[in-house]
N, CA, C and O of each residue as an XYZ file, in Angstrom:
420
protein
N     124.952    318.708    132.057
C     124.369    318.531    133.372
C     122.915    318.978    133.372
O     122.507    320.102    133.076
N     122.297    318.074    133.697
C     120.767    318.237    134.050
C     120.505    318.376    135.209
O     120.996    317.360    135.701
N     120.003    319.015    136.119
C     118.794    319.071    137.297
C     117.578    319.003    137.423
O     116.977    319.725    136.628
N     116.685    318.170    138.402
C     115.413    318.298    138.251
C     114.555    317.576    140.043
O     115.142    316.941    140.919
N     113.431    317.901    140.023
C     113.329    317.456    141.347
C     112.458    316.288    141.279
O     111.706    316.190    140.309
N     112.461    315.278    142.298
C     111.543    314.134    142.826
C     110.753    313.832    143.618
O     111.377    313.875    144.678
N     109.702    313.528    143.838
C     108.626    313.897    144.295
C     107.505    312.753    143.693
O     107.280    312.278    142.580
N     106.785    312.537    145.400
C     105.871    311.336    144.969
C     104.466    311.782    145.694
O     104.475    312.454    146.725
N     103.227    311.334    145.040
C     102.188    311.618    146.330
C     101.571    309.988    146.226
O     100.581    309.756    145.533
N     102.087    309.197    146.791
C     101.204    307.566    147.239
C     100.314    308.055    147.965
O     100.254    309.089    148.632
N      99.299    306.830    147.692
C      98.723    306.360    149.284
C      98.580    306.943    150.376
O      97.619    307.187    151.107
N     100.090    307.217    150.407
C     100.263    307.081    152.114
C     100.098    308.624    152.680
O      99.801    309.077    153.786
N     100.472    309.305    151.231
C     100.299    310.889    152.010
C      99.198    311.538    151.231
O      99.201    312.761    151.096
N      98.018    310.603    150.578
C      97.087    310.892    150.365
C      96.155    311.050    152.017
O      95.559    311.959    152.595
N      96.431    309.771    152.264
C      95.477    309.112    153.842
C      96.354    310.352    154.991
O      95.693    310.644    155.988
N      97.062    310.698    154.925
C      97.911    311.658    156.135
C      97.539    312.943    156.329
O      97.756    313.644    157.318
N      96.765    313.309    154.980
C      96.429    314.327    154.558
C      94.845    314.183    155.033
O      94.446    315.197    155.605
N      93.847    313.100    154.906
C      92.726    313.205    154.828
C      92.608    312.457    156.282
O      91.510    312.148    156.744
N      93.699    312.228    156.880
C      93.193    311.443    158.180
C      93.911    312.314    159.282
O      93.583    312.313    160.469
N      95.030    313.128    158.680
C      95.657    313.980    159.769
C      96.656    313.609    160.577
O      96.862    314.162    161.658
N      97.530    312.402    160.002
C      98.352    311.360    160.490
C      99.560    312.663    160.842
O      98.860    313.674    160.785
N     100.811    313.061    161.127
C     101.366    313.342    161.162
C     102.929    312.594    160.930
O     103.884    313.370    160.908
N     103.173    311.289    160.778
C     104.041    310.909    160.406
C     103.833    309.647    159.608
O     102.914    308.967    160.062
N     104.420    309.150    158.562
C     104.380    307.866    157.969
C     104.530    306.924    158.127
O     103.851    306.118    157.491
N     105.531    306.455    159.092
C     105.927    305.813    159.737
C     105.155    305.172    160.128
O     105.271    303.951    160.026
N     103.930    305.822    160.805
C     102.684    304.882    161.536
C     102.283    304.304    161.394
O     101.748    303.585    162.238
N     102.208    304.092    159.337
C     101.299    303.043    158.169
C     102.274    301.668    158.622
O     101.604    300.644    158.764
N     103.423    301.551    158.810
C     104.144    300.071    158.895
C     104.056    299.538    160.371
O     104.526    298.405    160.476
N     103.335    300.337    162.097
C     103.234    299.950    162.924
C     102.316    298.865    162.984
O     101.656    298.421    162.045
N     102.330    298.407    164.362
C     101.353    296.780    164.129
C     100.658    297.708    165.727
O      99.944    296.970    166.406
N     100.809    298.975    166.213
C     100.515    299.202    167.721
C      98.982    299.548    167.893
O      98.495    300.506    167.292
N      98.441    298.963    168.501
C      96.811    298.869    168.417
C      96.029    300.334    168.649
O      94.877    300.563    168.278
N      97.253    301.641    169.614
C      96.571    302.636    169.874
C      96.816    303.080    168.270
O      96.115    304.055    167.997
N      97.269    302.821    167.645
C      97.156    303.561    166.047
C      96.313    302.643    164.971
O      95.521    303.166    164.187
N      96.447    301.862    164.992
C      95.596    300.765    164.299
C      93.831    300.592    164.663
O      92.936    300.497    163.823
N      93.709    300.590    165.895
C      92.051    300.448    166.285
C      91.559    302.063    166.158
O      90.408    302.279    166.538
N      92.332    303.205    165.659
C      91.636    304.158    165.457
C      90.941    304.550    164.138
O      90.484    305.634    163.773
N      90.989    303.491    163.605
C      90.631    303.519    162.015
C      89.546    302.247    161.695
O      89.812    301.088    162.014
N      88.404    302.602    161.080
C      87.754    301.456    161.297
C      86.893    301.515    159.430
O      86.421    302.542    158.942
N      86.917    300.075    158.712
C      85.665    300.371    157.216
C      85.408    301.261    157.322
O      85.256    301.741    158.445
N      85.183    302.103    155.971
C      84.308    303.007    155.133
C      83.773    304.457    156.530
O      82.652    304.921    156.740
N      85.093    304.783    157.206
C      85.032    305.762    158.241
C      86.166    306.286    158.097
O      87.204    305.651    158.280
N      86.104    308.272    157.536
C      86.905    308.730    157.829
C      87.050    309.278    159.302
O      86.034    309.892    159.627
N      87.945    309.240    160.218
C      88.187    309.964    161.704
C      89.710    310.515    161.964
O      90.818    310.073    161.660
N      89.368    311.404    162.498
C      91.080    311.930    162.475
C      91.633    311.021    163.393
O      91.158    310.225    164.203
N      92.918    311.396    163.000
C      93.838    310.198    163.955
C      94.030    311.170    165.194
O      94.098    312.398    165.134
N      94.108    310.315    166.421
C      94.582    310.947    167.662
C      95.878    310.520    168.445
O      96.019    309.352    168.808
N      96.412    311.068    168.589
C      97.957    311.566    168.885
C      98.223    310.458    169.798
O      97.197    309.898    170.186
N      99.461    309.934    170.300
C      99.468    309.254    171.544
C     101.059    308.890    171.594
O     101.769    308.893    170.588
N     101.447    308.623    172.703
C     102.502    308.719    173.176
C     103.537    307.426    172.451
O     103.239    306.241    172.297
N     104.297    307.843    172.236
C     105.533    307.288    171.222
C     106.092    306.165    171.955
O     106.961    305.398    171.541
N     105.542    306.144    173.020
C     106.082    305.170    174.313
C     104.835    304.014    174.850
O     103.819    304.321    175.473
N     105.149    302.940    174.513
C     104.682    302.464    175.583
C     103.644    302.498    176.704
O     104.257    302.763    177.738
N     102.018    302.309    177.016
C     102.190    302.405    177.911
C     102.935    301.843    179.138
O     103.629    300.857    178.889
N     102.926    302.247    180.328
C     103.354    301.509    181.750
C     102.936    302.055    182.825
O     103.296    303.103    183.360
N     102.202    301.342    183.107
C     101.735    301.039    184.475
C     102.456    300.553    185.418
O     103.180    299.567    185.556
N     101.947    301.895    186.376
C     102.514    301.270    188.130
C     101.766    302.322    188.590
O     101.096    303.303    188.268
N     102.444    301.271    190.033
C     101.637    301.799    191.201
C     102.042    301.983    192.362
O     103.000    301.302    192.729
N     101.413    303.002    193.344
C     102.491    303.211    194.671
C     100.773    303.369    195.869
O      99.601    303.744    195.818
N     101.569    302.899    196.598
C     100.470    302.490    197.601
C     101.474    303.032    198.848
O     102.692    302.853    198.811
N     100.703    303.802    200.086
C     101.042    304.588    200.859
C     100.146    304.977    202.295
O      98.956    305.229    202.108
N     100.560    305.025    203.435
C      99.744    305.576    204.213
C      98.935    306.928    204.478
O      99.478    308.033    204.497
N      97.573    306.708    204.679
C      97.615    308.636    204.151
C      96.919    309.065    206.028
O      96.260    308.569    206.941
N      97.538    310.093    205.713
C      96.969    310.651    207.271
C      95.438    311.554    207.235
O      94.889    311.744    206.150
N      94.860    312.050    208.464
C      93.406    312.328    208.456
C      93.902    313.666    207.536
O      92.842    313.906    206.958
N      94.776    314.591    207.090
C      94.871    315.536    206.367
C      95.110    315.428    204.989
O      95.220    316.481    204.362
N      95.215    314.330    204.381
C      95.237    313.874    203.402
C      93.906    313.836    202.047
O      93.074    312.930    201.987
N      93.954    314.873    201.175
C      93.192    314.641    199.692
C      93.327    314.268    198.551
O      94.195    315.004    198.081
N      92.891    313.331    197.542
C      92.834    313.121    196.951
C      93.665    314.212    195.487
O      94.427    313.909    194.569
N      93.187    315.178    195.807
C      93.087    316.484    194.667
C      94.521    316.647    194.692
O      95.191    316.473    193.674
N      95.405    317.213    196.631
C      96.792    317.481    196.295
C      97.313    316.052    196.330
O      97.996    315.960    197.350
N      97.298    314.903    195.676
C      98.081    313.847    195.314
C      97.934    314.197    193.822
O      98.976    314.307    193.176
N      96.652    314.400    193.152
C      96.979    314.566    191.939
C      97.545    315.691    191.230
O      97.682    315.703    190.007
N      97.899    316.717    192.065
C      98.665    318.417    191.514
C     100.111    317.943    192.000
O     101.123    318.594    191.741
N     100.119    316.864    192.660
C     101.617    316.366    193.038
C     102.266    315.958    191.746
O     103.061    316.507    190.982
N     101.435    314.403    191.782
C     101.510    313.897    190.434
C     101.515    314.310    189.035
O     101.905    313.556    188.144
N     101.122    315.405    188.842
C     100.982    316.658    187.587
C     102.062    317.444    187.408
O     102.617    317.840    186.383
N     102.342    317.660    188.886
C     103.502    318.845    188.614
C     104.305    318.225    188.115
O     104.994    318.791    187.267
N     104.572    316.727    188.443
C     105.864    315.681    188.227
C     106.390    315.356    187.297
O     107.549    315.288    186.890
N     104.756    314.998    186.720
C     104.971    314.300    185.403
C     104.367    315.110    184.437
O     104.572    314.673    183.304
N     103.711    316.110    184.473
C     103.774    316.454    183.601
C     102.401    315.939    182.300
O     101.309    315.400    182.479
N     102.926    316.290    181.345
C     101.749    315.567    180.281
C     101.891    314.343    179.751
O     101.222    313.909    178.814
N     103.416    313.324    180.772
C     103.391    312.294    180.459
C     102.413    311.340    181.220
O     102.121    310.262    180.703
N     101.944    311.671    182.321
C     100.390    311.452    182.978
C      99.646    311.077    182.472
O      99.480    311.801    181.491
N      98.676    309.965    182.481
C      97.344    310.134    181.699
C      96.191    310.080    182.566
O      95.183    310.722    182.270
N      96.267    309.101    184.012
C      95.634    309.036    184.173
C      96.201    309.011    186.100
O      97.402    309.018    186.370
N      95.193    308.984    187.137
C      95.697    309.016    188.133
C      94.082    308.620    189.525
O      93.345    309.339    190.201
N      94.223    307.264    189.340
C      93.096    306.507    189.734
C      93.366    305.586    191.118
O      94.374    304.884    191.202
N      92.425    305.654    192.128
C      92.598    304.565    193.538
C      92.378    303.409    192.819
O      91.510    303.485    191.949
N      92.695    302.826    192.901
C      92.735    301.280    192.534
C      92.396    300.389    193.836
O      91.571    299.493    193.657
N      92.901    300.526    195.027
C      92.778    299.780    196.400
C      92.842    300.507    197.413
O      93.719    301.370    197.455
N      91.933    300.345    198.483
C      92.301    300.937    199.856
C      92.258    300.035    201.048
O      91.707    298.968    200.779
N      92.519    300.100    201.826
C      92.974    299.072    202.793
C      93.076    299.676    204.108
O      93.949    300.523    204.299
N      92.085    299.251    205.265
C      92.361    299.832    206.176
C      92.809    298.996    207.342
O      92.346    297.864    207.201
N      93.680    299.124    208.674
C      94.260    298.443    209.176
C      93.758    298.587    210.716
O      94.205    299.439    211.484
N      92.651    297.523    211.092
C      91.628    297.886    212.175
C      92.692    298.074    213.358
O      92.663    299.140    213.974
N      93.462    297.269    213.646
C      94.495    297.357    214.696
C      94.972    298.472    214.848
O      94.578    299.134    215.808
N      95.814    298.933    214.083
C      97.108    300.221    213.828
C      95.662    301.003    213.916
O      95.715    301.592    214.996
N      94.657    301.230    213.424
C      93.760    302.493    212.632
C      93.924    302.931    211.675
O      93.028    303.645    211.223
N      95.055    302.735    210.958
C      95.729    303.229    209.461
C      94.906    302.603    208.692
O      94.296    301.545    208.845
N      94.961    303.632    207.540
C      93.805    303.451    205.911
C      95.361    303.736    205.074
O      96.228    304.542    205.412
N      95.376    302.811    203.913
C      96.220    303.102    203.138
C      95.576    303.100    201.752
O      94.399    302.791    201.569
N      96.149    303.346    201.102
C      95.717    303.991    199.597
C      96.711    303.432    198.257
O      97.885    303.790    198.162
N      96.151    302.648    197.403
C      96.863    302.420    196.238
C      96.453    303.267    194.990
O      95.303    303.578    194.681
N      97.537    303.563    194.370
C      96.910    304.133    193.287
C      97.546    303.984    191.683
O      96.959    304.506    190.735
């Protein structure tokens, strides 16, 4: 009986090492947030990003005269958390009749 160990260094964990990749896996993705971070004869570290998908949506709402901007987004934070990225008005709309201003975001 013999024992002995196996062990490879490719490519792939040459570049993981000098680019800061954290998993291998990433070299066989086709997903553009991992792919457009690498560009010719440029080393840049790789930057992290969510294993998911983005998705977008949106919720649009009436806001009253006590209403800020700031506690919608400590709402939205507490919620979600660091799955958040971003938290932007997109549309507002005001309703001359009623007097109501509504808010998309």
């Amino acid at each position: 009986d013999k024992k002995g160990w196996a062990f490879g260094l490719g490519l792939e964990r040459l570049a993981m090492v000098l680019f800061g990749i954290p998993d291998i896996r990433l070299f066989w993705t086709d997903d553009k947030r991992f792919t457009e971070q690498f560009k010719d004869g440029k080393i840049t570290k790789f930057k992290s990003f969510s294993k998911y998908p983005p998705c977008y949506k949106d919720i649009s709402f009436w806001i009253s005269p006590e209403f800020t901007e700031n506690n919608l987004c400590e709402i939205v934070r507490g919620c979600g958390g660091d799955i958040v990225e971003k938290v932007e008005l997109i549309d507002s709309f005001t309703n001359a009749k009623k007097g109501k201003t509504s808010h998309c975001y």
